[in-house]
C-alpha positions in Angstrom: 0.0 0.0 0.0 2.9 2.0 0.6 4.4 2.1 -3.1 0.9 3.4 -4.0 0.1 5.9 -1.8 3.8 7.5 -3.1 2.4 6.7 -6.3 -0.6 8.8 -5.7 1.7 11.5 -4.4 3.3 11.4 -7.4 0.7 11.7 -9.5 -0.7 14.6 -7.6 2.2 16.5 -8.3 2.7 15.8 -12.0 -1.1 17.4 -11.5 0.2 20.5 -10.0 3.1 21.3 -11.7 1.6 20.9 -15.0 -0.5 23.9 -15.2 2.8 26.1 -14.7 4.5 23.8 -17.3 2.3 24.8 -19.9 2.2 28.8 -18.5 5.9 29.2 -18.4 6.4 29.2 -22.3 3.8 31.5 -22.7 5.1 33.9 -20.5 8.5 33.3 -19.9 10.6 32.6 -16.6 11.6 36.2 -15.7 7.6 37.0 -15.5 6.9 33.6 -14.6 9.0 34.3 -11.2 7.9 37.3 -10.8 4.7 38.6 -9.3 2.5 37.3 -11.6 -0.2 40.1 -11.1 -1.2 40.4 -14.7 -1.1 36.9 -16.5 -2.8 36.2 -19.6 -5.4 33.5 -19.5 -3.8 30.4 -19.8 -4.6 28.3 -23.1 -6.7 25.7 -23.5 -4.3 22.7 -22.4 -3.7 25.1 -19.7 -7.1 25.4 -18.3 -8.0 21.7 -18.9 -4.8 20.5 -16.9 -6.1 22.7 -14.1 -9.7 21.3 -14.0 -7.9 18.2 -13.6 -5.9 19.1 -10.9 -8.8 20.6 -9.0 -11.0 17.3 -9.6 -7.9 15.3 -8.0 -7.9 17.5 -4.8 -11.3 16.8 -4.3 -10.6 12.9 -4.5 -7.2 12.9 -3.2 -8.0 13.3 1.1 -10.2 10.5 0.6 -8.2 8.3 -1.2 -5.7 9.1 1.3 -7.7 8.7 4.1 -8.6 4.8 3.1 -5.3 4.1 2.0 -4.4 4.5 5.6 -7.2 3.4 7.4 -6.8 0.3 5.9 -3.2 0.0 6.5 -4.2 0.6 10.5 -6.7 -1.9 10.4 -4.9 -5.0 8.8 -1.8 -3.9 6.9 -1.5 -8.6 6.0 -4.9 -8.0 4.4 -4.8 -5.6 1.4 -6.1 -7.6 -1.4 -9.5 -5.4 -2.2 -7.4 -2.2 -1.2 -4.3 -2.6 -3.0 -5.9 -3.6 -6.3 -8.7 -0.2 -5.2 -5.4 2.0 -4.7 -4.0 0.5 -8.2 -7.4 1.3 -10.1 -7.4 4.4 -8.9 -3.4 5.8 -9.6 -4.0 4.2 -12.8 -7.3 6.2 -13.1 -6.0 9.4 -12.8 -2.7 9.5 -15.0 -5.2 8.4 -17.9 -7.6 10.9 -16.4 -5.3 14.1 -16.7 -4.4 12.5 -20.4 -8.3 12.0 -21.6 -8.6 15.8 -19.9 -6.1 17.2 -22.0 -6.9 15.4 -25.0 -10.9 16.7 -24.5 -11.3 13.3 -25.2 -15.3 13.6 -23.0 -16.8 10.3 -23.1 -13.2 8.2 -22.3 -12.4 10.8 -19.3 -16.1 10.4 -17.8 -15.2 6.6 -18.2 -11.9 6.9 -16.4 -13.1 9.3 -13.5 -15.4 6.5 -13.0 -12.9 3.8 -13.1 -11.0 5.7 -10.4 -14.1 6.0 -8.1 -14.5 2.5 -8.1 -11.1 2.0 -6.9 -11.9 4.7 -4.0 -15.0 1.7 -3.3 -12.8 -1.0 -3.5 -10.7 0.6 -0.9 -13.8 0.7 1.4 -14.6 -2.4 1.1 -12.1 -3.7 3.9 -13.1 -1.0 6.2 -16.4 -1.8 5.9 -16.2 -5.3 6.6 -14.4 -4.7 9.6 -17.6 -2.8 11.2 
């Protein structure tokens, strides 16, 4: 559970940098490291890696928060969680990749794929009440 909660990380911050990624030829580094009062509006691929990143902070705490609940309750039995924790990482790289290819139907389909992951993570914990 441990490789893929740093996996998770990991993803979250490919998440977060990317926006500024895409800014930074737009604008340059002197204005990027600046004060940044007056930016442009970033461009499309911009905006959409953004959104992304915004839906994965609302899902990240709770994916977090069953990643290590069920590591506290019985770190021998992972089987539902792990493959939950998998679905999900997996989820999201090919989220923010269907979200900045506009790709609508396959990124619905992969957000989903994701949440059922968050379920399969629940499972354990559920079991155990």
């Amino acid at each position: 559970m441990f490789f893929w909660i740093i996996s998770a990380i990991a993803v979250y911050f490919i998440h977060l940098f990317l926006p500024s990624l895409i800014r930074i030829p737009q604008i340059g580094v002197t204005r990027y490291v600046g004060s940044r009062d007056d930016l442009p509006e970033l461009p499309i691929v911009g905006q959409r890696a953004s959104r992304a990143f915004n839906n994965l902070q609302e899902s990240m705490p709770i994916f977090l928060a069953l990643a290590v609940t069920n590591l506290l309750i019985d770190p021998n039995v992972l089987g539902d969680a792990i493959l939950g924790a998998q679905l999900f990482v997996f989820a999201r790289i090919f989220y923010l990749g269907f979200y900045l290819a506009a790709v609508p139907w396959g990124r619905s389909m992969v957000w989903a794929t994701g949440f059922l992951g968050l379920l399969f993570m629940l499972k354990p914990i559920v079991l155990q009440i």
